[in-house]
C-alpha positions in Angstrom: 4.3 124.9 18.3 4.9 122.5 21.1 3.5 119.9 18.9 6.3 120.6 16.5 9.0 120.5 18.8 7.9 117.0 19.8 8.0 115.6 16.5 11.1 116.9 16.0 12.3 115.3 19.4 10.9 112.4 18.5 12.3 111.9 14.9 16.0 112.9 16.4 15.1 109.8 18.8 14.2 107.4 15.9 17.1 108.3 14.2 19.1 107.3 16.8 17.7 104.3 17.4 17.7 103.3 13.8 21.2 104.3 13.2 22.0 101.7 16.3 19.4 99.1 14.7 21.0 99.8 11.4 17.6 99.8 9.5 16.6 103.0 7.5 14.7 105.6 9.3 12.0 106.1 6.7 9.3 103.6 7.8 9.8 104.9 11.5 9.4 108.8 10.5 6.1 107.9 8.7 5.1 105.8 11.7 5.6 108.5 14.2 3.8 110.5 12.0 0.9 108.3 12.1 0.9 108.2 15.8 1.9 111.8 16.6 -1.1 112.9 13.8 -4.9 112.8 13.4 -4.9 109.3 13.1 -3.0 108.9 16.6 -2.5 110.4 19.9 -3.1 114.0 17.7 0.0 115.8 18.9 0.5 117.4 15.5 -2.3 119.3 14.6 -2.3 120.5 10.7 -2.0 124.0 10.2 -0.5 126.0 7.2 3.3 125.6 8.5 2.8 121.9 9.1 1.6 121.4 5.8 4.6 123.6 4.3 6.7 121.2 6.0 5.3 118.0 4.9 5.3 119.0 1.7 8.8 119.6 1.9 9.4 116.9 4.1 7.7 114.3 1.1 9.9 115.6 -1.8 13.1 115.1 0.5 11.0 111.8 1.0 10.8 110.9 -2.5 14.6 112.3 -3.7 16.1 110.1 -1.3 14.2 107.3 -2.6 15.4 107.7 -5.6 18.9 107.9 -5.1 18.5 104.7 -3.6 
C-alpha cells in the first residue's frame, strides 16, 4: 500500500512540474512507472489492485489520446 501512495505522490509531482513545463504529462506518468516498477527501483509491486488500476489507468490512457 505504501507503494501506491508513492506513485500517486509522485504522479501529483509530475503533474505539477509538467503543467509549469507546459509539456503533456503522459510520457512522464509512463516513465515514473518504469522507474517506480519491476523494471526500476521496484516500488510498485504488481498485485490484483495494481493491475485493476492499470488497466483502468491504460483506457483513460488511450481515450485521452484520442480526443487529441
Amino acid at each position: 500500500m505504501e507503494g501506491f501512495i508513492i506513485a500517486l505522490f509522485v504522479c501529483l509531482v509530475l503533474a505539477l512540474i509538467s503543467k509549469y513545463l507546459s509539456v503533456p504529462a503522459i510520457p512522464f506518468y509512463i516513465l515514473a512507472g518504469i522507474v517506480l516498477g519491476k523494471a526500476g527501483i521496484g516500488i510498485v509491486q504488481s498485485d490484483e489492485i495494481s493491475q485493476f488500476f492499470s488497466e483502468i489507468g491504460l483506457l483513460f490512457l488511450l481515450f485521452f489520446m484520442g480526443l487529441g
